[in-house]
C-alpha positions in Angstrom: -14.5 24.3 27.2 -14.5 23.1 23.2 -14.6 19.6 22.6 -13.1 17.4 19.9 -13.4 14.2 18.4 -10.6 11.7 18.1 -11.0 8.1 16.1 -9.0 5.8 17.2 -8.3 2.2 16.5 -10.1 -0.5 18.1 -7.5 -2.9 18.7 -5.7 -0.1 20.6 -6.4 -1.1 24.3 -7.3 2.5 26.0 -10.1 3.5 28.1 -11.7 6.8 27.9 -10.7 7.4 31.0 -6.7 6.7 30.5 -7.0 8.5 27.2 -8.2 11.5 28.7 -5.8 11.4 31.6 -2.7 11.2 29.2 -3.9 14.1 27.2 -4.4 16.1 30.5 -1.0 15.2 31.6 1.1 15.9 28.7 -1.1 18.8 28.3 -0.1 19.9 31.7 3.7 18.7 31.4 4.1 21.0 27.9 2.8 23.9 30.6 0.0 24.5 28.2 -2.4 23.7 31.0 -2.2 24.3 35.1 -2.8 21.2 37.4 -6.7 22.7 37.6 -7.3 22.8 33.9 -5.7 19.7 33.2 -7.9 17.7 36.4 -10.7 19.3 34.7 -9.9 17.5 31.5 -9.2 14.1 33.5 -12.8 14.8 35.3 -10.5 14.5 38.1 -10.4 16.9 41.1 -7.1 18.8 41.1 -5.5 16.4 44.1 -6.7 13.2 42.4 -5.1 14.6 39.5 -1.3 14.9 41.0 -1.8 11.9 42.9 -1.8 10.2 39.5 0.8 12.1 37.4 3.5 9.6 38.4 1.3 6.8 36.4 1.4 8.4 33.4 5.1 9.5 33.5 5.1 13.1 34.3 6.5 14.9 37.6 4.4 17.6 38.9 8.1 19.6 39.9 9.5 21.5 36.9 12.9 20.5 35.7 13.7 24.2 35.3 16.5 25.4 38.0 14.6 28.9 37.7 11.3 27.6 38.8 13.3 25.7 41.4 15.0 28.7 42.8 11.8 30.7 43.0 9.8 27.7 44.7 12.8 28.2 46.9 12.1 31.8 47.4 8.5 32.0 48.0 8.6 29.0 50.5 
């Protein structure tokens, strides 16, 4: 895993720990990550990690009626 360097203002009120768990998220929502990669990122396990998708605004069900119908399918 590469890592990066982000500045960021100080008067910007985020913790390292929210900032990396809205990266992870919208990492994971964009489908560039899966749940695993993205707790990883969050240095959370992967349950921890959906538990706390809700916070930051993302659903861990696609929106896509495909992926819905093959959820369906494979149930």
């Amino acid at each position: 895993m590469r890592t990066i360097q982000i500045n960021i203002p100080d008067n910007i009120e985020l913790n390292d720990y929210d900032f990396s768990m809205m990266i992870a998220a919208k990492l994971y929502e964009d489908k560039k990550l899966s749940s695993g990669q993205a707790a990883e990122v969050a240095g959370l396990s992967k349950r921890a990690f959906i538990e706390l998708l809700g916070r930051y605004g993302v659903s861990v069900f696609s929106d896509s009626v495909s992926d819905l119908h093959s959820d369906i399918a494979n149930a």
